[in-house]
N, C-alpha and C positions, 0 to 999 in steps of 0.2 A: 396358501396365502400369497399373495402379489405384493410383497416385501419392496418397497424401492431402495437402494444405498443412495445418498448423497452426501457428494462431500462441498462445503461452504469456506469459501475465505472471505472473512469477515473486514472486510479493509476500513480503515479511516476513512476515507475516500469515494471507496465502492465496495459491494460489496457482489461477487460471484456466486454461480451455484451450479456443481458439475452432479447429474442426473446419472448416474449408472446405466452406460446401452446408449444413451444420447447425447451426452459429452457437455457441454457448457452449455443453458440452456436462461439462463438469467446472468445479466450484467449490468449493476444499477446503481446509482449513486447514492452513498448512504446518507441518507435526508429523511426527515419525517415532517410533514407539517403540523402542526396543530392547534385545538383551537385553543388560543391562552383563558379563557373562561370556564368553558366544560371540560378542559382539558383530553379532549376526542380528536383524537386525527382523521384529518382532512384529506393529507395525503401521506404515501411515499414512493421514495425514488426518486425516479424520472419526474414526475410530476411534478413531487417536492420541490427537485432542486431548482425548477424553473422561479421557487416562489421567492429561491435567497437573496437578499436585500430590496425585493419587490411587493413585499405583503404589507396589509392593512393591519393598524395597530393589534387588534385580537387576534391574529392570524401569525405563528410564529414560526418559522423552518431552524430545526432543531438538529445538527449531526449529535449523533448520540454514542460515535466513537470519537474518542481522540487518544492520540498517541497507541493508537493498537490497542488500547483496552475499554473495556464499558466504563463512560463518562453518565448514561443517564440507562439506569437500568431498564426502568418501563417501556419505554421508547424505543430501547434496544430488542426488547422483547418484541411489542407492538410492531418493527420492523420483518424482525426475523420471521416472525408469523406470516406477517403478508406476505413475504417473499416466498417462503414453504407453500405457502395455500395456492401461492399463483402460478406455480411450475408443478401442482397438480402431484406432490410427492407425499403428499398425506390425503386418507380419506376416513371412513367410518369404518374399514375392513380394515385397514390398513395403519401401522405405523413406521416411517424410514429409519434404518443405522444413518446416522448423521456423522462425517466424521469433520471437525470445526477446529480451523485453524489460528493459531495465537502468536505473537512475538517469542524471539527467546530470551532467559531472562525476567519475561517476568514471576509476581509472587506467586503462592499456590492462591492465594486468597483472589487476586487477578484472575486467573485460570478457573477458578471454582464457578466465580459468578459466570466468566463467559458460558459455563459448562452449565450452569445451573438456567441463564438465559434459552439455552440451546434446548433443555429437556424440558420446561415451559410449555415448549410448543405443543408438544408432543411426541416426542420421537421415543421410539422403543428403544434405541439405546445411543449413548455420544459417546465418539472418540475423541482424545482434544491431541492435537499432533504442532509442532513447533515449526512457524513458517519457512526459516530459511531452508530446513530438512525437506520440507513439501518440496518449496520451488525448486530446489535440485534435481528434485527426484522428474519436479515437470520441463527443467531444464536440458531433459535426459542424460544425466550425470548417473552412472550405476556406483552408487553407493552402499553400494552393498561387502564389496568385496576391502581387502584390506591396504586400501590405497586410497590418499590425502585428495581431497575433493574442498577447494572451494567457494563459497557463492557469497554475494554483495544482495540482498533486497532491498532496491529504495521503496520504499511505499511511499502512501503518503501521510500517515504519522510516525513512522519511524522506520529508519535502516536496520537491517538487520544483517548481520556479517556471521558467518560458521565454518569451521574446520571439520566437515565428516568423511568416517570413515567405518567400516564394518557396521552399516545402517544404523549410526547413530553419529550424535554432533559429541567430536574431539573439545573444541573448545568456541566459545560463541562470544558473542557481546551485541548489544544494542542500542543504538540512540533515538534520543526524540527528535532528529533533524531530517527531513525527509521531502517528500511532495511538497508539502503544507506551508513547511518552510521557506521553501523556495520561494514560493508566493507570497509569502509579508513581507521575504526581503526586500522583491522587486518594488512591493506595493510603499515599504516605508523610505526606496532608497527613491522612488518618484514622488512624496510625498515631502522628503528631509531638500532633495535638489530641487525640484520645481512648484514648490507650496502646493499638488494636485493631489487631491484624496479620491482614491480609485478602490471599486470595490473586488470579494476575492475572485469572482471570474473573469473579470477585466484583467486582475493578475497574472491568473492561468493559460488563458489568450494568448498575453505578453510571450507567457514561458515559453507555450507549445511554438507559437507563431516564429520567435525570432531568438531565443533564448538557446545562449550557448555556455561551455566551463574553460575550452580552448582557444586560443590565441590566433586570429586571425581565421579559423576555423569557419565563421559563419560573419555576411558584415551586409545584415540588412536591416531597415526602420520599418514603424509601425506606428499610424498616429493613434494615440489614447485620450479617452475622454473620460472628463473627471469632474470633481468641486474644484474650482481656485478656491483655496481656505481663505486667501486676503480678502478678493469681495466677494464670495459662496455663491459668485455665480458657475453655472457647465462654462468651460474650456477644454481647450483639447491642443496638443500639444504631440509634437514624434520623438519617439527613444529609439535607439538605436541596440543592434547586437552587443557592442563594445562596452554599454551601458547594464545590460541587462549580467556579462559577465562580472563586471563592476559587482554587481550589488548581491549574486552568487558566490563569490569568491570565498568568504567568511567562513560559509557554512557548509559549501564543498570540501575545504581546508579540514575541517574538524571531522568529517567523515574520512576523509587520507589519514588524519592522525589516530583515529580512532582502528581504523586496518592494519595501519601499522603494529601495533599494541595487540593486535589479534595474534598477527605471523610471528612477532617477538617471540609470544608464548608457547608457540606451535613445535610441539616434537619435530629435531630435525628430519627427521626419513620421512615425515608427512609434508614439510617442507621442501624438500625435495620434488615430492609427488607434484606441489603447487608450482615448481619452478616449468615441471615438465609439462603439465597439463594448462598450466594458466590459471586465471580467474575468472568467474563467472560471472555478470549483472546480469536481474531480473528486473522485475516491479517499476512502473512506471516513471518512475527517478530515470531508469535506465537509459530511456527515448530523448533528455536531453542532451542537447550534440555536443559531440566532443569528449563526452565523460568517459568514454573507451580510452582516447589517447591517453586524457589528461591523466585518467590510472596509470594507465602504462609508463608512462613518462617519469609517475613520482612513487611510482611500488618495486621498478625495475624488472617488471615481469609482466608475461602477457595476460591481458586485461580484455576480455570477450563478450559481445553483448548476445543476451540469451535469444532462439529464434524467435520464438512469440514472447517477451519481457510481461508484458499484461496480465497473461493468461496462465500465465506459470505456476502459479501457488493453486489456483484451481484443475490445472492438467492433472498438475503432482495430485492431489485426492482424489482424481480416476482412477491413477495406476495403484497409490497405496491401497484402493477400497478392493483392487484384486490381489494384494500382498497386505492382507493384513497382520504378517507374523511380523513384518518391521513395523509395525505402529508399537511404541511404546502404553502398553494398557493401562 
């Protein structure tokens, strides 16, 4: 039988899919459209997301993850199907081991449904493996051996922070502040200052385009167009870098405090290991500028940005699907 592995990271955001033999092979924003009537989707993905804040009243674009976990189960399903079907890992001969990744942290009851969305589809059998561990692993961190390794995931519904060691996580935590975040801060601090109501990829723009967490770091503007709430008509108006750090500031803060709170806990000789090897960021959060230093600066240890950040939770499911004695079964 012509068995495929694939391993999925399931993102808020987007959602990957690494083909066994072919490497990353799907990369797609987790969107579904649908019809609000018949309830039948119309789209997903890419296509999807082109329809958010742009579709006719019946026509509704739906992310059906939030914060790392299943927010709309059917949808969720409905997604993962099409993405499986469309990377050609399932057929009538055939069912794939999927192995499908999760936040750490969360409940089993979280975990279940992901796990129960996942064999839905049809897959012969599901791993469910904990992101921070993947992206390590895709970060090429050898966590296997017994020395303190560890990694920052921003996503983009939630950060995920881990202490591993002897191919497993020492000690973890997670927040809901992440990607996502970023973007209502920028959108309600352009909203609270300049009465402009901008929508979320106009956010993301902002982010990617001109968005920094460092001090003098990055010092460029970018005009954005919007509603004036006062007379609802389009305006459009420039923010600057200085602006953008502004209105980041909040919720960068609360993932420093929440790191800290990790390393407090951390066995000293594994602390040690983090003094000598660093810190790791992954996951899209990571590509914001500056957030290398700004670690470094407030952890007092070196603070490293991963080679490929993006693609790292889906590497890591290439390599764990040829090591599967470190999956946790």
């Amino acid at each position: 039988m012509f068995y495929k592995d694939i391993g999925i990271d399931l993102g808020t955001a987007n959602v990957l899919i690494y083909v066994k033999g072919q490497g990353i092979v799907l990369n797609e924003p987790s969107v579904v459209a649908i019809d609000s009537e018949t309830k039948k989707p119309l789209a997903v993905g890419l296509e999807a997301r082109e329809m958010l804040g742009r579709t006719p009243g019946k026509v509704k674009a739906i992310k059906p993850m939030k914060d790392g976990v299943i927010a709309d189960f059917e949808n969720t399903e409905i997604m993962l199907d099409y993405f499986i079907k469309k990377v050609n890992a399932k057929n009538f001969f055939s069912r794939p081991r999927i192995l499908i990744c999760c936040p750490s942290n969360i409940t089993q009851v979280e975990k279940n449904a992901i796990k129960e969305a996942t064999e839905r589809t049809g897959a012969r059998r599901v791993f469910i493996e904990e992101e921070p561990k993947v992206a390590a692993v895709g970060a090429g961190l050898d966590i296997s051996k017994p020395s303190g390794n560890m990694v920052i995931d921003i996503g983009g519904g939630t950060t995920d922070i881990a202490i591993l060691s002897l191919g497993g996580i020492v000690n973890s935590a997670y927040i809901k502040i992440a990607g996502n975040t970023f973007d209502n801060d920028i959108s309600k601090y352009i909203k609270d200052k300049y009465k402009l109501l901008i929508g979320e990829r106009t956010a993301e723009e902002i982010k990617i385009n001109i968005g920094t967490v460092y001090n003098g770091n990055k010092k460029e503007k970018i005009e954005v167009r919007g509603r004036d709430l006062v007379t609802g008509l389009p305006h459009s108006i420039n923010i600057t870098s200085e602006e953008v750090q502004e209105s980041l500031k909040g919720s960068v803060n609360e993932i420093i405090k929440q790191v800290k709170m990790v390393l407090e806990q951390t066995p000293p000789e594994l602390a040690a290991d983090i003094i000598d090897k660093g810190i790791v960021i992954t996951g899209g959060g990571a590509l914001i500028d500056g957030l290398d230093k700004l670690f470094t600066q407030e952890l007092k240890v070196s603070v490293f940005i991963a080679e490929s950040p993006l693609t790292c939770v889906a590497d890591g499911t290439g390599i764990l699907l040829d090591n599967l004695y470190l999956i946790d079964k």
